[in-house]
NUVO-250066 format. One record per atom (N, C-alpha, C, O): x, y, z. Coordinates in pm, whole numbers. Each point is the difference from the previous one (the first is absolute). Layout:
N
REC|xx|yy|zz
REC|X|Y|Z
...
***
This chain:
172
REC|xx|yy|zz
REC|-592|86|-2372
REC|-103|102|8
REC|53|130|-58
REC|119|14|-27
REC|-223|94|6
REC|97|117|-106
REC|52|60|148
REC|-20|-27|119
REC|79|102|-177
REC|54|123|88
REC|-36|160|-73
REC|-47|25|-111
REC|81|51|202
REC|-19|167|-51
REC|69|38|114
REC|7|-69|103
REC|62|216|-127
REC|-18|79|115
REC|-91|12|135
REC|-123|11|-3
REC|206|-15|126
REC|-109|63|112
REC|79|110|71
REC|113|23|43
REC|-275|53|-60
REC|-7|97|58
REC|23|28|144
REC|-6|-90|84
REC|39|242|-49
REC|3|-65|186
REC|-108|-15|29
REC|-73|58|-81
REC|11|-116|171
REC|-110|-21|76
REC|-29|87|125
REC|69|-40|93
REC|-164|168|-51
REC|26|98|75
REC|-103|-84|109
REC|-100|-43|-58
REC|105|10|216
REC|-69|-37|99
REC|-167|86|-27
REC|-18|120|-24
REC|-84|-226|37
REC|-89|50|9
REC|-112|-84|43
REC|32|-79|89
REC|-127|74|-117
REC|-113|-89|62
REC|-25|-117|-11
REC|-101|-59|39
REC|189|20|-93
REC|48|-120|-77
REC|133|-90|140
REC|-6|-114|46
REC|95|210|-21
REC|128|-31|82
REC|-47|25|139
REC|-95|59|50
REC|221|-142|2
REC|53|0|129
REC|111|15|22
REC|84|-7|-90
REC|-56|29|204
REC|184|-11|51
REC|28|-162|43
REC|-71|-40|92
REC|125|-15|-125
REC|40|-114|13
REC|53|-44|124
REC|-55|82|74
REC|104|-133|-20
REC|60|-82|112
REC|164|-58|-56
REC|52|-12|-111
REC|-14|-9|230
REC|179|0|-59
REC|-21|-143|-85
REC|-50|-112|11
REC|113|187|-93
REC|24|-173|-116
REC|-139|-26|-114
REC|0|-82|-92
REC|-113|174|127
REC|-72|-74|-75
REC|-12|124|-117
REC|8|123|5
REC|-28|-207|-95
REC|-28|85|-172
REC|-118|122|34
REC|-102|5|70
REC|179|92|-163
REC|-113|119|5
REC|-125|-62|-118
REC|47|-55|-99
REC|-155|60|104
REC|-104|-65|-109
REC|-101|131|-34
REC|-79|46|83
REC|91|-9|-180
REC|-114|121|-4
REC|-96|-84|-93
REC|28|-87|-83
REC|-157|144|126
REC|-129|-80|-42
REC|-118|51|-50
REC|-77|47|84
REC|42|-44|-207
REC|-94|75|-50
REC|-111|-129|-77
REC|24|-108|-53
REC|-175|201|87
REC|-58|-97|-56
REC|-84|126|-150
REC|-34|116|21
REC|23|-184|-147
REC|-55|68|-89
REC|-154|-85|33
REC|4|-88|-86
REC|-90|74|137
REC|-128|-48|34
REC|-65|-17|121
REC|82|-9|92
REC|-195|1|-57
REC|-62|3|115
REC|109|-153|75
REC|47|-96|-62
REC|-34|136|242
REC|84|-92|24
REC|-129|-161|45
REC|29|-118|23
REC|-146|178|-27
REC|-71|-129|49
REC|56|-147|-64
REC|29|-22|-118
REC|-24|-58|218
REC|91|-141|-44
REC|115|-10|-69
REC|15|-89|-84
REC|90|190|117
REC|140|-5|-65
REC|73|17|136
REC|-46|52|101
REC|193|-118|-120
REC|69|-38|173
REC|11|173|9
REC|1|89|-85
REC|8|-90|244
REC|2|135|65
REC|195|9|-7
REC|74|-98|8
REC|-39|216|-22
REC|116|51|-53
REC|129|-86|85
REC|114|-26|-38
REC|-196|-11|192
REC|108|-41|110
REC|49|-156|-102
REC|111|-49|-24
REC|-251|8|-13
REC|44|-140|-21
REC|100|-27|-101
REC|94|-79|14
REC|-133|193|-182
REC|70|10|-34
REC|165|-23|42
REC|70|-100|-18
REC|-36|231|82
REC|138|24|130
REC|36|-154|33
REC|98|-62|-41
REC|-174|28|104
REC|45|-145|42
REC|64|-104|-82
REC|95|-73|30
REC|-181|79|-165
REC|36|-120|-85
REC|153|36|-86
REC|84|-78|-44
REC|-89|260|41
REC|124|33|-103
REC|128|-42|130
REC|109|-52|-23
REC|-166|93|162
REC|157|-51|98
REC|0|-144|11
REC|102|-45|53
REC|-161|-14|-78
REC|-26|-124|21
REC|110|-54|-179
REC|79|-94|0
REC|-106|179|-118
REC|52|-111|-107
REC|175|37|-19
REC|84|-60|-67
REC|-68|191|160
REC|129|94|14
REC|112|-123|94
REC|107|-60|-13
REC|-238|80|120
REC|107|-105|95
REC|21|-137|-52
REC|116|-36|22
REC|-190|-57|-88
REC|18|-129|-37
REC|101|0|-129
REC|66|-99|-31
REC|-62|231|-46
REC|118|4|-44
REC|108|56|19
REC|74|54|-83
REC|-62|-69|210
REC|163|58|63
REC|-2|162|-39
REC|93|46|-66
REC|-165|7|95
REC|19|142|-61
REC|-28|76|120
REC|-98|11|73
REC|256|56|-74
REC|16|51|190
REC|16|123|-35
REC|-23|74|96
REC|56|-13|-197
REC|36|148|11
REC|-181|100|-35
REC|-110|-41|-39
REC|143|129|65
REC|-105|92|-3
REC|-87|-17|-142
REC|69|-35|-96
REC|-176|50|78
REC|-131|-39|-119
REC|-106|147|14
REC|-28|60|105
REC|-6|-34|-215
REC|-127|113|-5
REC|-33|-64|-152
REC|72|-10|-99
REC|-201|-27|120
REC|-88|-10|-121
REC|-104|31|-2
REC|-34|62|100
REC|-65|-81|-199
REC|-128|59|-21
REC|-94|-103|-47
REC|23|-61|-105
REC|-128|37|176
REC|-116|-65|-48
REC|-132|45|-38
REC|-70|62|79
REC|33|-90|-197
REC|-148|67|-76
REC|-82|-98|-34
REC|3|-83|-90
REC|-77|107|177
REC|-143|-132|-62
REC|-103|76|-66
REC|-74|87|48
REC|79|-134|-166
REC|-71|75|-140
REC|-143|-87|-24
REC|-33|-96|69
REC|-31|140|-161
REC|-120|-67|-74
REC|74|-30|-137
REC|112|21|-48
REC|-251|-90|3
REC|58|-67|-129
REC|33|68|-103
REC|79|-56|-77
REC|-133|212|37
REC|29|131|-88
REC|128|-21|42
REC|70|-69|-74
REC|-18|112|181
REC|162|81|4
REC|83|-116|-29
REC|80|-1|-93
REC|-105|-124|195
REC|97|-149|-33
REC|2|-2|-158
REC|110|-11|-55
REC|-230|22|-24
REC|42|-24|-159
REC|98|52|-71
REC|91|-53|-63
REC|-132|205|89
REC|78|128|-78
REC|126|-1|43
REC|79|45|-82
REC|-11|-100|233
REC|140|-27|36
REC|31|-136|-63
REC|98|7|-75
REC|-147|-114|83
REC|10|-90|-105
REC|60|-14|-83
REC|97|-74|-15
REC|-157|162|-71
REC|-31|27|-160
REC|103|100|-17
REC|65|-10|-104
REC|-39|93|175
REC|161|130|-37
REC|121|-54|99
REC|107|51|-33
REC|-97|-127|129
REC|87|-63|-15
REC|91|-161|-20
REC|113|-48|7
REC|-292|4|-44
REC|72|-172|-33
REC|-60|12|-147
REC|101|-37|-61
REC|-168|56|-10
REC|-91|0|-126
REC|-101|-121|-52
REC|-20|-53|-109
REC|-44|30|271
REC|-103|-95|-2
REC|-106|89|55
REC|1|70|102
REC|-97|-89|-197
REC|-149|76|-3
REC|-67|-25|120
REC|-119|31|-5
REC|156|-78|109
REC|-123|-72|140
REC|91|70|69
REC|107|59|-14
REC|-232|-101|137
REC|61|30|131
REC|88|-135|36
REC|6|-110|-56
REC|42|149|141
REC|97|-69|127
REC|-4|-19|120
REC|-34|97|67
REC|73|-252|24
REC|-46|69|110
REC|155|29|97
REC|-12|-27|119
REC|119|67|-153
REC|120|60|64
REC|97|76|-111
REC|73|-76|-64
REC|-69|135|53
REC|168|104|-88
REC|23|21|123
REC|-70|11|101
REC|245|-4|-139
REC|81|46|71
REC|145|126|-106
REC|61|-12|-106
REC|-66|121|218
REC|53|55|-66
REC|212|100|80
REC|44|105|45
REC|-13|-210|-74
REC|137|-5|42
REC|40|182|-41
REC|-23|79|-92
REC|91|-80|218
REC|34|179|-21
REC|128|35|-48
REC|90|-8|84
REC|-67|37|-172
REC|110|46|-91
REC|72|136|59
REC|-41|107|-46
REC|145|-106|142
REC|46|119|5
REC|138|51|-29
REC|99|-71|16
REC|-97|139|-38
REC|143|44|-83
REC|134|-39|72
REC|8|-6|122
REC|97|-21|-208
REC|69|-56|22
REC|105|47|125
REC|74|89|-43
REC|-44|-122|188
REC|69|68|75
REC|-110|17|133
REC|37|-26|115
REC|-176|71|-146
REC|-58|56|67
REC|-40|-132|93
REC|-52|-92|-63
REC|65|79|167
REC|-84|-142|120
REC|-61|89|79
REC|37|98|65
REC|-170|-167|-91
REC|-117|4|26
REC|-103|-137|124
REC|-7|-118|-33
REC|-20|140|85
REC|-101|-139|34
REC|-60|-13|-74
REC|-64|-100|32
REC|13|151|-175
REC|-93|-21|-78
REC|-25|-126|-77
REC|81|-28|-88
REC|-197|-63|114
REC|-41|-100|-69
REC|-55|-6|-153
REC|31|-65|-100
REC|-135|172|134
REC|-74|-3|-120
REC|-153|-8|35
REC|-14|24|120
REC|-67|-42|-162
REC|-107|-12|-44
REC|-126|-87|-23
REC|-43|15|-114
REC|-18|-89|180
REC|-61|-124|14
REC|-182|2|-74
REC|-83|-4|91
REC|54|6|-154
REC|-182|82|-60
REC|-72|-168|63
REC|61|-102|30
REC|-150|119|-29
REC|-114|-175|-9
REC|-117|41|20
REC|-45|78|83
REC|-11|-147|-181
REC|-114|39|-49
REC|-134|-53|52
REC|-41|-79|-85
REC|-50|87|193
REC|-74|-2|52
REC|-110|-114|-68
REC|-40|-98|61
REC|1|133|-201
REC|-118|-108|-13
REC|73|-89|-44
REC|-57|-109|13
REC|199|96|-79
REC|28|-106|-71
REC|87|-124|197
REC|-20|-114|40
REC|49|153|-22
REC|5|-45|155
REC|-152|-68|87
REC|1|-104|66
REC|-85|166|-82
REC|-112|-30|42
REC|-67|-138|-130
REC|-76|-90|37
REC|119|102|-158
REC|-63|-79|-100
REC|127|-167|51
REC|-32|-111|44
REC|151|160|-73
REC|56|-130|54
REC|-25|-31|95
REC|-2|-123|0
REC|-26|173|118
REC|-26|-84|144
REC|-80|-49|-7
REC|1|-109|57
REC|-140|155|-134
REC|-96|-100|-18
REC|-14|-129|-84
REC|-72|-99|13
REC|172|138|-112
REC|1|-106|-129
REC|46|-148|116
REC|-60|-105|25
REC|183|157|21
REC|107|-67|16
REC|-37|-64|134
REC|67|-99|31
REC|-175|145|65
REC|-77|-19|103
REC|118|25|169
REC|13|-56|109
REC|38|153|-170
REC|107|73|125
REC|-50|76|42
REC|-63|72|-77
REC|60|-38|237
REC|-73|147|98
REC|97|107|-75
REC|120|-10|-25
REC|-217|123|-5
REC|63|103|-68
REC|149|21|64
REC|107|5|-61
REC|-134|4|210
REC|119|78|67
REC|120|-56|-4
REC|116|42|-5
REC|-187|-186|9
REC|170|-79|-38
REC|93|5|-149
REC|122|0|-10
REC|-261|8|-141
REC|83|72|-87
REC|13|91|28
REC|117|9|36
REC|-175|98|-25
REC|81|129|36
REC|122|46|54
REC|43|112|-28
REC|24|-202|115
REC|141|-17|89
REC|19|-96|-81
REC|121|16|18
REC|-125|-110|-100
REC|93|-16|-109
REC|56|69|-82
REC|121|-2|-23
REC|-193|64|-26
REC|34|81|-176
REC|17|165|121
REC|-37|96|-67
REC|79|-50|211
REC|63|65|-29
REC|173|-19|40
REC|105|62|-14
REC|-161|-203|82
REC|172|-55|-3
REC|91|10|-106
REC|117|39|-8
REC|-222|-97|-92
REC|47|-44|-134
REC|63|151|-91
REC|107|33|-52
REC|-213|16|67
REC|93|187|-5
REC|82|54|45
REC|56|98|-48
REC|-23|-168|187
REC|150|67|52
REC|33|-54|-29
REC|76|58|-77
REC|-50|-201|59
REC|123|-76|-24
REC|7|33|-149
REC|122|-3|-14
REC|-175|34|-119
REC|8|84|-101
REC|124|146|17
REC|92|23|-78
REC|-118|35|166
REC|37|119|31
REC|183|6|52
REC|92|81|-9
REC|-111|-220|64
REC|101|-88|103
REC|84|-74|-159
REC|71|-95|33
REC|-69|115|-148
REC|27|-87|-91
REC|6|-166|-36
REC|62|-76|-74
REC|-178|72|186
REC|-36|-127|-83
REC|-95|5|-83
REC|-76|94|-23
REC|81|-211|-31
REC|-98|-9|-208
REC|-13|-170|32
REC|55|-66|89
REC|-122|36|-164
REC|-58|-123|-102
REC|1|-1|-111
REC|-89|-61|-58
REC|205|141|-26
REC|7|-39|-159
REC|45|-135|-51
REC|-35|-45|-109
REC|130|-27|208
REC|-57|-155|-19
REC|-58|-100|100
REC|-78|10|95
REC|142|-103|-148
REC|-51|-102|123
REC|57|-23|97
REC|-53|-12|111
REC|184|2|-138
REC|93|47|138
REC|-50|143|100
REC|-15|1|122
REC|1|81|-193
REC|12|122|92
REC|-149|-4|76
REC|-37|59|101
REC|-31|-146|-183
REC|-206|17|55
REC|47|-101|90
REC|-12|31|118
REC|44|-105|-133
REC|10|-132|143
REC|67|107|77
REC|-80|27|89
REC|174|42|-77
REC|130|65|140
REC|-118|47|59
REC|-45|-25|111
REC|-19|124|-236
REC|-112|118|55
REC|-112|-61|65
REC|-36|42|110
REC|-16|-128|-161
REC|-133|-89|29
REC|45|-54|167
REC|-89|10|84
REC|204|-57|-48
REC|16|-92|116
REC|66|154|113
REC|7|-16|122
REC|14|91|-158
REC|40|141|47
REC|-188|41|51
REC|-25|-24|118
REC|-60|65|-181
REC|-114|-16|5
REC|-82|-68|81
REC|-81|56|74
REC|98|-205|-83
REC|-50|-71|110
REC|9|-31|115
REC|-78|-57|76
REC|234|122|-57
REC|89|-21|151
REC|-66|142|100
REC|-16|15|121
REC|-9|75|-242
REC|6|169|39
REC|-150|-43|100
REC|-23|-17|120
REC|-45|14|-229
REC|-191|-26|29
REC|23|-122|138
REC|-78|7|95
REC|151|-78|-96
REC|-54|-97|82
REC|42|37|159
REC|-42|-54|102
REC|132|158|-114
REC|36|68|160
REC|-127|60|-13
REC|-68|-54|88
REC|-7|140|-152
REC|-109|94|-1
REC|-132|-103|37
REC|-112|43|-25
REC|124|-177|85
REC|-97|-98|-42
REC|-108|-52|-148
REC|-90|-84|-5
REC|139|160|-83
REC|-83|-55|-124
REC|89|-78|-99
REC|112|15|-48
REC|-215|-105|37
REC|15|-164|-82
REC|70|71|-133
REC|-11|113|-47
REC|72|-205|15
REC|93|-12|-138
REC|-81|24|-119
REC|-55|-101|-44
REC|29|239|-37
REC|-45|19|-96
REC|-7|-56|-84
REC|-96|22|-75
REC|214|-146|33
REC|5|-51|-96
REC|-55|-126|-9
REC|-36|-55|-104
REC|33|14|207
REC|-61|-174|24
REC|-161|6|-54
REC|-93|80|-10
REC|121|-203|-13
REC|-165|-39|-66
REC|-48|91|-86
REC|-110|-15|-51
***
């Protein structure tokens, strides 16, 4: 997934204070929130893909659920595919020395999420806690640039979702 710089993220209507151990998640929505997961659930699914990958030390990331305008134009300036998407992830680059909890950056794009769940005949909410697993564990450095690494990631994925009770994205 690309990466860029992240910015700090300042607490706001978006955040909470966390509980010991669990990831700070700041949460912004660029669209009306009717039928998009409420921010907690979000929270849930990013501690949920943190913990299934052994990831014990402190986490702050950011989640943006966009429309299909903004998913394109991020797309398109940082992968150089003209469509939308329905997950970028954007790994946080910080200078060398400096430790940070910083993850990075997670965007997903609202109609293209809503168009696969229907294609694909999945309850939105359960893609939705896929692809934003699938963004932390992005964030978390895992990839699928081959087939090895999509199987680690893919069965990382299905183990994560299936504590959360939802069926294996990939089957059937």
């Amino acid at each position: 997934m690309p990466c860029h710089p992240t910015h700090s993220a300042l607490p706001g209507p978006g955040s909470r204070v966390p509980g010991p151990g669990s990831p700070i998640v700041h949460v912004s929505y660029a669209l009306p929130r009717r039928g998009l997961p409420a921010a907690r659930s979000l929270r849930r699914w990013v501690a949920a893909a943190l913990a299934g990958a052994r990831r014990r030390a402190a986490a702050e990331l950011a989640i943006r659920v966009v429309g299909a305008a903004e998913g394109r134009a991020l797309n398109r300036r940082y992968r150089g595919r003209d469509d939308a998407t329905n997950v970028l992830a954007f790994a946080a680059e910080l200078p060398p020395g400096l430790r940070l909890p910083l993850l990075g950056d997670v965007v997903i794009c609202a109609p293209v999420v809503a168009r696969e769940a229907r294609e694909q005949g999945k309850p939105l909410a359960a893609h939705y806690a896929h692809l934003t697993v699938h963004g932390a564990l992005h964030l978390l450095g895992h990839d699928h640039q081959d087939a090895a690494q999509a199987r680690r990631m893919e069965a990382l994925e299905t183990r994560i979702l299936a504590g959360l009770g939802i069926a294996d994205p990939y089957a059937g």
